[in-house]
N, C-alpha and C positions, 0 to 999 in steps of 0.2 A: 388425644391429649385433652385432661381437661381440668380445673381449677384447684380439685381434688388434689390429683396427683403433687400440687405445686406444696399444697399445705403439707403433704405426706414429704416433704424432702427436709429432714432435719440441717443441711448445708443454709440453705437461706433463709431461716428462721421468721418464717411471715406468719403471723396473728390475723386468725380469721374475725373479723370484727360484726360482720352482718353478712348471713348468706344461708338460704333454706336450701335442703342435700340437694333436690330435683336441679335448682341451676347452678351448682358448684359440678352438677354434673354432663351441663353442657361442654360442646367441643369447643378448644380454643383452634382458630382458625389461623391466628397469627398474630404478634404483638406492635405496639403504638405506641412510641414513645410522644408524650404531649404537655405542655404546660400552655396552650393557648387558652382564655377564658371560653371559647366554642370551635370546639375540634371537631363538631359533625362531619364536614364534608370531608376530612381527613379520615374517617373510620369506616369500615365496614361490617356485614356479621360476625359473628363469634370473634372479634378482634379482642384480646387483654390490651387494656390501657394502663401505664405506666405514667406516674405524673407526681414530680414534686411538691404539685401544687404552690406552686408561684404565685400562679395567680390568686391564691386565697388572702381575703385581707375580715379581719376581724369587724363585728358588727353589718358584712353586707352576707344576709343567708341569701339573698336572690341571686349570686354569684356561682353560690354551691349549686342553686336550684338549676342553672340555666344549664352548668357544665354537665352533672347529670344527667341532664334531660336530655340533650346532644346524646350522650352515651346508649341512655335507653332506646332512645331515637333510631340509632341506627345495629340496633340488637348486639352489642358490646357484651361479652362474655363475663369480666369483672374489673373493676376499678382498683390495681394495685397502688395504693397511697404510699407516699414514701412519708419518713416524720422526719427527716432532718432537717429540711426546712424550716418548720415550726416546733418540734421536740416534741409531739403528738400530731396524730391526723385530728383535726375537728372535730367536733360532732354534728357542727353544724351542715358536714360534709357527710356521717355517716349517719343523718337524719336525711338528709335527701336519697340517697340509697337506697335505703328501705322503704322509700316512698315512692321510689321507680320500680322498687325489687333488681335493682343492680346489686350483685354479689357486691362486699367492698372487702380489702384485704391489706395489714399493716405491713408495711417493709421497715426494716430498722434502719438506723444508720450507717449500721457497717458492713450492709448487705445493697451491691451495687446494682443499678439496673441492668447492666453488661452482665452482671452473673442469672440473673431473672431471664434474660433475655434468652443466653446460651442453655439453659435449662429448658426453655420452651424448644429451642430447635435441637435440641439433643433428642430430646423423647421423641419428635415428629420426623428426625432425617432418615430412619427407618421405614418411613412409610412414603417418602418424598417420590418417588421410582413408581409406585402402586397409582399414588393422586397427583395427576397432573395439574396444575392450575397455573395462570396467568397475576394469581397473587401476588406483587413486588415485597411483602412483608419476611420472604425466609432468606436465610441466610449461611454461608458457610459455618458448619461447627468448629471451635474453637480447636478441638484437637485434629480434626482434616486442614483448616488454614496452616497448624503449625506442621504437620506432616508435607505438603506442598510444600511451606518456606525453607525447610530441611532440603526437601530435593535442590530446590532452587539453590542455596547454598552449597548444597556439593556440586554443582556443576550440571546438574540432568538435565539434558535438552529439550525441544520443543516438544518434540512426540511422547520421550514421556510422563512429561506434567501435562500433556493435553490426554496421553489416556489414562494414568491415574486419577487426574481432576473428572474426567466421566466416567470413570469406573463408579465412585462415590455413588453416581447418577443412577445405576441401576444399566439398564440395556441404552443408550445412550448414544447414537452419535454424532459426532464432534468433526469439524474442520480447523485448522488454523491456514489460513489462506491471505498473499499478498493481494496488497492494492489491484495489481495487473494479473491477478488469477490463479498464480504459483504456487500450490500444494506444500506447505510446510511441512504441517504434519498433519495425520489424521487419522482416527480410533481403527482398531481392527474390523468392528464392524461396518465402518464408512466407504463405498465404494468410492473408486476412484473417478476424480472430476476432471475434463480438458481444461486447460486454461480458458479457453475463449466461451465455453458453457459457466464455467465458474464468474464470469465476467459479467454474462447474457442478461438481459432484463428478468429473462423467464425462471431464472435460476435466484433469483433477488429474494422468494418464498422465505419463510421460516424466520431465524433471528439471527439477526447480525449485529455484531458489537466490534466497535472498534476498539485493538489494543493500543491504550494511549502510551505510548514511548516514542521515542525522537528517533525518527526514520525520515525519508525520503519518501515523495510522493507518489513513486513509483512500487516501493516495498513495507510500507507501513500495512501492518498485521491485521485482519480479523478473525473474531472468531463466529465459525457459520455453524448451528445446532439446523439442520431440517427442519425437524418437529418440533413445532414454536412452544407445543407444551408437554414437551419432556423433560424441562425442568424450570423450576420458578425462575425469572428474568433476574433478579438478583442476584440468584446461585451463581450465575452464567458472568453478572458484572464480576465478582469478585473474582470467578476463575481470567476473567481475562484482566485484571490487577495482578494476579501471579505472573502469568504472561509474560505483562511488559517490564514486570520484575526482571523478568530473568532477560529481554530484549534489552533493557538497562545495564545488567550486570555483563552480556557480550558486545555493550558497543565499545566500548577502548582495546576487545583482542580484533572489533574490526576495521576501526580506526586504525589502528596498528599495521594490520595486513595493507589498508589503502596506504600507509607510509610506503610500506615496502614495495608497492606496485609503482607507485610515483617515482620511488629511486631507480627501478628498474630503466623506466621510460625516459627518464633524465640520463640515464646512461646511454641509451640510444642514439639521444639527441645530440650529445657532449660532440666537441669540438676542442680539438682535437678527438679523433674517434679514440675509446679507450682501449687497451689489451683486452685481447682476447679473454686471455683470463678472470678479466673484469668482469666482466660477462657474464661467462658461464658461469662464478660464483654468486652474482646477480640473480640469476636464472633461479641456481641452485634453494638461496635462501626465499625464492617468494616459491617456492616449491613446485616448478615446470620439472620435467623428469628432462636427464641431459639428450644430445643430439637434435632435436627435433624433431620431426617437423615445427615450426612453430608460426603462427602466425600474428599479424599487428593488427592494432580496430583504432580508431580514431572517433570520436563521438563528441558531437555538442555537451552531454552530459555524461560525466562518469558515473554517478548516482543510478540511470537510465541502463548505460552500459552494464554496469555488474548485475542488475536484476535480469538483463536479458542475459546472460550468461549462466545464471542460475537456472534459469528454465531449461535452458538447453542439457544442463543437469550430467553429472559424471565426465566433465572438461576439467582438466585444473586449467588452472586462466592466474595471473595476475595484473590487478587493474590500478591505475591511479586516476587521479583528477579529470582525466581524458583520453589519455591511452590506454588500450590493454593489450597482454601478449597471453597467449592461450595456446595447449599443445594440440595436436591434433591426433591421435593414435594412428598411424598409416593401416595400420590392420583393423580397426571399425569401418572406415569408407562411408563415416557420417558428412553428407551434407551441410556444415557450418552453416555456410552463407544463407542457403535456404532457410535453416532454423534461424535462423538471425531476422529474415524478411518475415517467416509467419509469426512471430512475438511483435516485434515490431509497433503494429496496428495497436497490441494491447499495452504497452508504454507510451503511446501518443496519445491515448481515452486518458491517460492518469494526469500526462503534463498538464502545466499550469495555463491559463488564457495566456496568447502571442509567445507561448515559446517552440522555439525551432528547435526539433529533436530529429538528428540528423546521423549519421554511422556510414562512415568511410572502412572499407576491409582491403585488406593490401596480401597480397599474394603469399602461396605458404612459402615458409625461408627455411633453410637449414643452415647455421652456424650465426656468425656475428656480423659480416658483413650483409650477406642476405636479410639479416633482420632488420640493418639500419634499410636497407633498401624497401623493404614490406613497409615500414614506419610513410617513408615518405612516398610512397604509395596509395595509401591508408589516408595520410591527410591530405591528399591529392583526392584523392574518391571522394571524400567529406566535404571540400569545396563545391563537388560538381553534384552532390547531393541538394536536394528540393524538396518541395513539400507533392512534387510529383512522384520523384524518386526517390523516397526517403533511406535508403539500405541502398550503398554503392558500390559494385567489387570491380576489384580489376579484371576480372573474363568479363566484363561489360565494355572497357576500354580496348574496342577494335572498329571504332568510326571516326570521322572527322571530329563529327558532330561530340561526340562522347570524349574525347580528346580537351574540346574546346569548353566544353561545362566546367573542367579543372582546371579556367581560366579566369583568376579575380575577376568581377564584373568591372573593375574599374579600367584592368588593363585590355579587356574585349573592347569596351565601350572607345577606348584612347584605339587601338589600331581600328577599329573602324573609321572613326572620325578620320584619322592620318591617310586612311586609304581609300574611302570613299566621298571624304566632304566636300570634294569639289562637283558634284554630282547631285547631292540633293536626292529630295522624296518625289522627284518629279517623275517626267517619262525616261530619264534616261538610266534610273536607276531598276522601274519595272523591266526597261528592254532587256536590259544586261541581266536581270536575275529568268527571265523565259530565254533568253538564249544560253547561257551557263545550262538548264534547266534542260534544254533539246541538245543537249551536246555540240551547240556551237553550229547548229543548223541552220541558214540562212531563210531555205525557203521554210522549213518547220516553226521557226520564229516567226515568218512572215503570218503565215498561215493561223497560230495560236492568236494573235496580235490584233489580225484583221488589217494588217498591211500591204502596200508591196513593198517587194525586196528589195525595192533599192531605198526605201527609204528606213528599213531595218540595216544594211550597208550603211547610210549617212550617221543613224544614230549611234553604232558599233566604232568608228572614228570618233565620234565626237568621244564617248568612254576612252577610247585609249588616248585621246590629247589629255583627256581633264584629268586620269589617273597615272598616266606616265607608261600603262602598261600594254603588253602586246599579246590579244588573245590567240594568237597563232601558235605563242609560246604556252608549254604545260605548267611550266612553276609560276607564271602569270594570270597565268586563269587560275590554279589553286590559290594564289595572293585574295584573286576578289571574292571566290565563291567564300574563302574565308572570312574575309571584312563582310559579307553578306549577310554569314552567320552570326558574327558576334554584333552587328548591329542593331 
């Protein structure tokens, strides 16, 4: 592309005012819009510079000279002047020009720099694919932007406005990947990423560009190109403004959807329980296929919830604020809960500092009572879930211990107090927790303790005066071993 070709376009009607053939026949490298009085550090080689001139003011030519000079300075291809500014370019401006040997060239009034502009990357986006550069100066051409807005208007999804937008690109490939590593979409020639490599430090290579639209911290978009230069950094900003286009124009059908998950989950909860029927039209419209299996999740975050569900990938699920219900196909024999535990870890790297992101799972149900019962199952799990245990199912609830985690900590903390406080942190609460601990063995207590038995016997009395209870008996010793626990 070069200075030539712009004066050969009878559309923009520009007036070559000073310019010898040899540098009208340099390459223009990319354009610069500028009205600063020293745009140097803004410029680079073969750049065309576009400029109002604003800054010119009548009687100062050291004005003209300095901007110029900036231009020359930094090997500037030509000075496209515009005259509607002033209703001429200067001369005192196309005396400096010829003084730098900066091509200089008239733009009229009713010829825009936007049309100057798209004319420079028309001619060049043919070769964009061929010359890789790091230059931020190119741009989406005006009839590809309107060709992408078109998709984006009828409705075309992720995958493909991100392979047409690199198609453009030449041999291209393209990622569109959540926060937490989840494969949107991605070019035909882009091999496929794990989530947790997608995530990886070592996997960070190349360019990433966030697509800015209103998501959740968990599923907010980027776009991953590899090879940092197969295609100009700009090209890349504006395909992901198509993007969040179209992430804009699906959030109220996904709004929408969390409505209908919420009503589902509010049906569950309802009290009185509702008709069966209720239900399963419930079910029907957040689109679970009927019978079941189906199972309930409970989660500190539904935001968290639905992208971990998405991973898991070919589930229908209907989710609200907190709850979700998801079918389960009895003939796949997929592991849920597992896939639930390994995503997990990569929605906890997204969360925000101090927050608890936590996932209760309740057992599979088939019909409407089973379901209410998975539900309070599910928030029962999510209780006794931790920042140890983060993912809690019910095949995990077959110990005391695990029993008692789905115990408010206020109301562990109160039957401890009730059943142990007359006991205290002293010795008599260590005896009773090594004797509970040997199965209520005298000498084996003595022995652990470094006592004799008769005075593991006196301290064994004193426990059952202060507690009321009698370790001979077995639902009495489970009373303490349990106040033991929760304290």
């Amino acid at each position: 592309m070069h200075v030539l070709d712009l004066l050969q376009s009878d559309d923009l009607g520009l007036t070559l005012l000073w310019g010898e053939e040899t540098l009208l026949g340099h390459e223009v490298s990319g354009v610069t819009s500028t009205d600063l009085e020293d745009p140097g550090r803004f410029l680079g080689p073969g750049d065309l510079v576009l400029s109002g001139l604003v800054w010119w003011a009548d009687g100062e030519p050291a004005k003209a000279d300095r901007f110029v000079g900036a231009l020359a300075d930094a090997g500037a291809s030509a000075l496209l002047a515009g005259e509607e500014t002033h209703g001429r370019v200067p001369e005192e401006v196309v005396a400096a020009c010829r003084a730098r040997r900066v091509p200089i060239v008239a733009v009229p009034a009713q010829t825009s720099f936007r049309a100057v502009t798209e004319a420079v990357y028309l001619r060049q986006w043919g070769d964009l694919s061929r010359r890789p550069t790091r230059n931020p100066v190119f741009a989406l051409p005006e009839n590809v932007r309107g060709d992408l807005s078109r998709l984006v208007e009828s409705g075309a999804g992720p995958a493909e406005l991100l392979e047409r937008a690199c198609g453009y690109l030449g041999r291209v490939s393209g990622y569109l990947l959540t926060a937490s590593g989840r494969t949107v979409a991605r070019t035909p020639s882009a091999p496929a990423i794990p989530a947790r490599r997608a995530v990886a430090s070592g996997a960070r290579a190349g360019l990433w560009l966030r697509v800015e639209a209103e998501s959740s911290p968990y599923d907010a978009w980027q776009l991953h190109v590899p090879d940092p230069d197969a295609a100009p950094p700009r090209v890349l900003h504006e395909i992901a403004e198509v993007l969040a286009r179209h992430r804009d124009g699906r959030r109220r059908r996904d709004e929408a959807r969390r409505a209908v998950g919420e009503e589902l989950a509010g049906l569950l909860s309802a009290e009185p329980a509702p008709e069966p029927t209720a239900l399963e039209e419930a079910l029907a419209a957040a689109g679970l296929p009927p019978g079941g299996p189906y199972r309930v999740l409970a989660s500190t975050s539904g935001d968290a919830l639905a992208e971990a569900l998405e991973h898991l990938g070919g589930i229908p699920y209907a989710v609200g604020r907190s709850v979700a219900v998801l079918y389960e196909d009895p003939g796949e024999g997929r592991d849920v809960v597992g896939g639930l535990r390994a995503v997990w870890p990569l929605l906890r790297a997204c969360a925000p500092p101090e927050t608890e992101l936590h996932l209760g799972v309740g057992a599979p149900a088939t019909g409407a009572e089973a379901l209410r019962a998975s539900l309070i199952q599910a928030r029962f799990a999510l209780t006794a879930a931790d920042e140890t245990v983060p993912v809690r199912g019910t095949e995990q609830l077959d110990t005391l211990g695990e029993l008692l985690a789905g115990v408010p900590p206020q109301v562990r903390s109160l039957f401890a107090s009730r059943t142990l406080g007359k006991l205290g942190d002293g010795m008599l609460r260590e005896t009773l927790e090594v004797f509970l601990a040997n199965n209520c063995s005298w000498a084996r207590t003595a022995e652990a303790m470094h006592l004799h038995v008769n005075t593991v016997h006196y301290r064994i009395e004193r426990v059952e005066t202060l507690t009321g209870r009698d370790l001979s008996r077995l639902d009495h010793k489970l009373d303490l071993y349990a106040a033991l626990r929760c304290g």
